[in-house]
N, C-alpha and C positions, 0 to 999 in steps of 0.2 A: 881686607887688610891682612896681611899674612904676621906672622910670629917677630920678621927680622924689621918690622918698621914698628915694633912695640919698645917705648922705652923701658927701663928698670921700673923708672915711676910709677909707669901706667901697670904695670906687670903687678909690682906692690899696691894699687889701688885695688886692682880687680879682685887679688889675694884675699885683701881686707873687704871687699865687699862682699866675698865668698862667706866670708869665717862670719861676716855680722846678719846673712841672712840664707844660713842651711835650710832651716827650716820654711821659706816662701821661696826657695829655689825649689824644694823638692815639689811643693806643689804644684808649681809651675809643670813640671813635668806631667800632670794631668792633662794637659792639653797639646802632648807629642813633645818630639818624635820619641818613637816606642824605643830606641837605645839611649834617651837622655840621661836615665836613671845611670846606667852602665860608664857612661862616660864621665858622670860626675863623681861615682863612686872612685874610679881611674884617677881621677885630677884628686879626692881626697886622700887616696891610699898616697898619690908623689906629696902631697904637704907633707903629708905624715913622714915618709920616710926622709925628706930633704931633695927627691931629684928635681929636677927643674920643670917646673909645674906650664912654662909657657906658650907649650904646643898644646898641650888640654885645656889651659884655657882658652884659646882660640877654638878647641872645637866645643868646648861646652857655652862659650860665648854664641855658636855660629847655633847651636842647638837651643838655645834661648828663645833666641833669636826667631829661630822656625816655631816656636812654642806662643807665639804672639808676645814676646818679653821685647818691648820695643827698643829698651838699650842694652841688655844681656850683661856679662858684667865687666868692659869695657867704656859704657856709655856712661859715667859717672865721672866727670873729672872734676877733682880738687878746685877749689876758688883759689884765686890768687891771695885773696885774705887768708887763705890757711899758714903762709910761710911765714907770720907771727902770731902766736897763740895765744890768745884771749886769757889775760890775766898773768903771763907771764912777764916778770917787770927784767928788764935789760942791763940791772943792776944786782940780779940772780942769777949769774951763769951757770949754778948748778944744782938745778930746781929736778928734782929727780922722779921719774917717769919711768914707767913699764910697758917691754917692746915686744915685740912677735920672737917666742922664744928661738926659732928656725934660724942656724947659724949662716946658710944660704940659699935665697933668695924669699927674704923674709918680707911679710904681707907691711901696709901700711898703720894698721893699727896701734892704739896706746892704750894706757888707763894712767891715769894718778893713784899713786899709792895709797892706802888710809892703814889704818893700824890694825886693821883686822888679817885674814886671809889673803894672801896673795892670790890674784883671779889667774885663773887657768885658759890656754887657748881652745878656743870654740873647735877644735878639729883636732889638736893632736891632744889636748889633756894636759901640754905639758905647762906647769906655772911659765907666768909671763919672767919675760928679762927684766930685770932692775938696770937702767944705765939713769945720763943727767944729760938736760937740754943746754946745747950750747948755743948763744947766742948769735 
């Protein structure tokens, strides 16, 4: 499947599958191909900078892939229960949540705020975005 039959969605899923497990992708790369490491470094230097990450992830997906990662990080799709979120009541429209700070093509990720430190993104450092869930 090439780059141009990926939706936005799936492009932000993979994003945030990226950023929630750097550390079992690199190992992953113990078991090939010997340029893995290189291309995923490539796919975090573009989050970093904001280019558009979706031709790297097609090759770091296809390099998983040969690494025995039987769904690479494409193979993850969202449940259809995700497009209401557990505990958010429909008489808060603005219940306020923390987003992939990347102004574009930002991963799928959140957190809920608490009163301590604002978390940081797993890849580029930079504090998460403060916006509000709209119903």
């Amino acid at each position: 499947m090439g780059r141009d039959n990926r939706s936005t969605e799936q492009v932000a899923d993979a994003i945030a599958y990226v950023c929630e497990n750097l550390a079992a992708i690199r190992t992953t790369w113990n078991r090939g191909p010997a340029d893995g490491p290189r291309q995923f470094d490539e796919l975090l230097a573009a989050l970093c900078n904001g280019t558009d990450p979706a031709d790297l992830l097609e090759t770091v997906h296809r390099a998983l892939r040969r690494a025995q990662d039987a769904v690479g990080v494409f193979g993850r799709n969202r449940d259809a229960s995700m497009t209401t979120l557990a505990g958010i009541h429909r008489d808060r429209p603005r219940e306020p949540v923390l987003l992939c700070p990347r102004a574009s093509h930002p991963c799928a990720r959140f957190a809920w705020p608490d009163r301590g430190d604002r978390p940081a993104c797993a890849v580029t450092g930079t504090p998460l975005r403060r916006a509000t869930l709209a119903p």
